[in-house]
C-alpha positions, 0 to 999 in steps of 0.5 A: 916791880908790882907788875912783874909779881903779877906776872909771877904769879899768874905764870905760878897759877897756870903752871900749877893748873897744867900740873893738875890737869896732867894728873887729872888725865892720869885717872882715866888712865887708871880707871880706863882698863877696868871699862875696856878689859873687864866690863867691855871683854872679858867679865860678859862672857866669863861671868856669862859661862860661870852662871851657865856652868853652875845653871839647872837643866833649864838654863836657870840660875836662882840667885835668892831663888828668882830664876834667871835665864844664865845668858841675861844674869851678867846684864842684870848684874849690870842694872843691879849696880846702878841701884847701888850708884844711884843712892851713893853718887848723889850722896857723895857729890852733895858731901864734896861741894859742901866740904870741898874735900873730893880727894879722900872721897876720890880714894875711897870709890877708887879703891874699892873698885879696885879691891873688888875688881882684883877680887874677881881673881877669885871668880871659878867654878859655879861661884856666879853670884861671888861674880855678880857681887863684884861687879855690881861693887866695882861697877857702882865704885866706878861710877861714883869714881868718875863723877868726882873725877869729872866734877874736877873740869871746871875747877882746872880749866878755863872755859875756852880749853874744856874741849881740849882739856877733856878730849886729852882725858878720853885719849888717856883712857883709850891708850891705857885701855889700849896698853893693857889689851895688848898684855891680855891678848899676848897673855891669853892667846899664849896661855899654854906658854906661861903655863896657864889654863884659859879660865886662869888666864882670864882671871890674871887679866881681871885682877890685874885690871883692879892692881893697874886701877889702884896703883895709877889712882895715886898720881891724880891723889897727889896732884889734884887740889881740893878747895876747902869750905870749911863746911862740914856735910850734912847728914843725908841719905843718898836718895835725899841728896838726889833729891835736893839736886834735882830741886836746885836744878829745876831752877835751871830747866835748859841743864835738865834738857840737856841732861835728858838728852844725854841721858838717851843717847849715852844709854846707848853708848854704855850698853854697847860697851857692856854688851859688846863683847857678850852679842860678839860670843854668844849671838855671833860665834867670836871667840876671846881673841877675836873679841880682844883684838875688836876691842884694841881696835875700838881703843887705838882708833878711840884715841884719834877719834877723841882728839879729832873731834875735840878739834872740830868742836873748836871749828864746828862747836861741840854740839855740832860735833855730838850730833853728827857723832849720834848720827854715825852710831845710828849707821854704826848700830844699824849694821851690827845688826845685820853683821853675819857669824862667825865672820870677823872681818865684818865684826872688826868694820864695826869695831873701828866704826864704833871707835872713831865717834866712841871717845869724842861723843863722851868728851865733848858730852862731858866738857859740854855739861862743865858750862852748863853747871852753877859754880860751886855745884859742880860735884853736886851737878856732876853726880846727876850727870853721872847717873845719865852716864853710868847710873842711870843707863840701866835701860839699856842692859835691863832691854837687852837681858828682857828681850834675851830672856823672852827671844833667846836672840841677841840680834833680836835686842841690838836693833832696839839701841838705834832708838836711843841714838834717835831720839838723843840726836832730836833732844839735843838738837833742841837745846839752846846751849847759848842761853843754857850756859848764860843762864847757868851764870857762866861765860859763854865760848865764842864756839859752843 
């Protein structure tokens, strides 16, 4: 008897688990479509075209009267948002592991994100700095969102399933972003049919990002679990939090290598995604559709990419899977250099290059570093990783808007991002992840 309620109780654990681990999946689900409709396609170029509709004769915009070329003002936006994540994720990560409670901070990051992406429905006219606004809030909300929602991993699945758990995530996201593309491509293509001008159009597409974001929120709200501590947070600003992280994690020198590695190379990965679209309108004469469809591309082929190398992480181990990924968006990154205008075809090879190693590079990042992080730290770790991810990836955009600012040339700023994937592959390949996760206090997979 006692041993059938053991195994009662075991089977009462993983069903609870799995149904924590579905509406896991379903935040990236929600939040998904504000990278790929809104950062990745439409808020580049429109906010680019706002800031040059509202530009003096110079092609200056002067937001508190500093000029700005209008063509680098959405990638400084961009970095500014990151000043924002910085002071609030390390904040909000040390709160949840001294307290437990992730949800209600997974809610508020959620849906301010989502009212200040639904917001950008007001977005015309000159109002760039309205723009600039926005998307520096959603950006940050993003960003603190995600490390909470990362912070989860450890916590729902075991070691042996972190690749998989995670890869499913990403394959989420990919099919959400892949769904709602193709609503805003029917949308904008066929604007004239629903009576709509194009800059309405995109406007929809935006709001309805923010709606989809926050309406999806709920499913994870309601089947995720907080474990509480019963220890109330501590007053700290976010900048002494970061610190105090960073302290705890000098202890455990083999995460901060892995950390600076994937510092590097994701800095690569996130300013193609916010960059993208804008090197294809301005550097590369594409128009939105084409851009749309490029981008549905990346998401469809994403989804496969993503579940196909969780399953060589299983045959190869994870960091062997990274580093070819990082070598692959070497070639990729190389290429886009030399992609001729006004030529589509060229820009949609690219595309789906980018989309067969976009999705698992991130998942297998992101399940690598759950065995890396102390239990009972996982907030507190998962918001220096997001950093690495979001708010510390401003390199890469500040890159791009400089060398634009100085050349005039966006060609002239891709050929830079081959850098970060380089140097990232020689970092990670010098991590020993063994000893890493050992040393951390976990147990270490048969394959890592």
């Amino acid at each position: 008897m006692g041993t059938d309620t053991v195994r009662a109780g075991v089977a009462d654990e993983t069903a609870d688990l799995r149904r924590q681990q579905r509406g896991w999946y379903f935040y990236d689900w929600a939040c998904s479509v504000y990278s790929t409709s809104v950062l990745t396609v439409f808020i580049g170029p429109y906010l680019t075209s706002v800031a040059e509709h509202a530009a003096d004769a110079d092609g200056y915009v002067h937001p508190l009267g500093i000029p700005v070329r209008a063509g680098s003002f959405f990638a400084y936006s961009v970095s500014l948002s990151v000043i924002l994540a910085v002071v609030a994720m390390p904040l909000a990560g040390g709160a949840a592991d001294r307290t437990g409670r992730k949800k209600p901070l997974l809610a508020a990051a959620a849906y301010t994100g989502a009212a200040a992406t639904t917001g950008m429905f007001f977005l015309d006219g000159d109002r760039y700095l309205l723009g600039g606004v926005l998307l520096v809030v959603a950006n940050a909300a993003a960003a603190v969102g995600a490390m909470l929602y990362n912070s989860y991993l450890p916590q729902i699945a075991a070691p042996e399933e972190r690749d998989a758990v995670s890869s499913r995530g990403w394959a989420f996201g990919y099919g959400a972003g892949s769904t709602v593309l193709v609503a805003d491509l029917v949308l904008y293509s066929a604007h004239d049919s629903f009576g709509l001008t194009q800059t309405q159009a995109v406007r929809i597409c935006l709001a309805s990002a923010g709606l989809w974001w926050g309406a999806f929120t709920l499913v994870p709200l309601r089947r995720l679990r907080d474990r509480r501590t019963g220890t109330a947070a501590a007053p700290a600003t976010g900048l002494r939090q970061l610190a105090s992280t960073v302290r705890d994690m000098r202890r455990h020198p083999l995460t901060l290598s892995f950390l600076l590695a994937y510092l590097v190379y994701n800095d690569g990965i996130q300013t193609v995604i916010s960059q993208a679209s804008v090197y294809g309108s301005q550097e590369l004469g594409l128009g939105q559709s084409t851009l749309i469809v490029a981008v549905l591309l990346v998401q469809v082929l994403a989804v496969a990419g993503a579940l196909t190398m969780g399953r060589l992480a299983r045959t190869y181990g994870a960091q062997r899977t990274i580093l070819g990924s990082l070598v692959a968006w070497t070639i990729t990154l190389a290429a886009g250099y030399f992609l001729p205008a006004k030529a589509p075809v060229f820009f949609f090879v690219l595309a789906a290059g980018i989309g067969l190693v976009l999705g698992g590079s991130q998942a297998l990042s992101r399940s690598l570093f759950s065995h890396l992080v102390p239990p009972g730290k996982e907030a507190e770790y998962f918001s220096a990783y997001e950093l690495s991810d979001r708010g510390m990836s401003w390199l890469g955009p500040l890159l791009f808007g400089v060398t634009y600012q100085l050349s005039g040339s966006y060609r002239s700023a891709i050929i830079s991002l081959v850098a970060f994937f380089a140097i990232g592959f020689v970092l990670l390949a010098r991590v020993p992840v063994r000893r890493a996760i050992a040393a951390a206090g976990n147990p270490v997979p048969e394959r890592i």
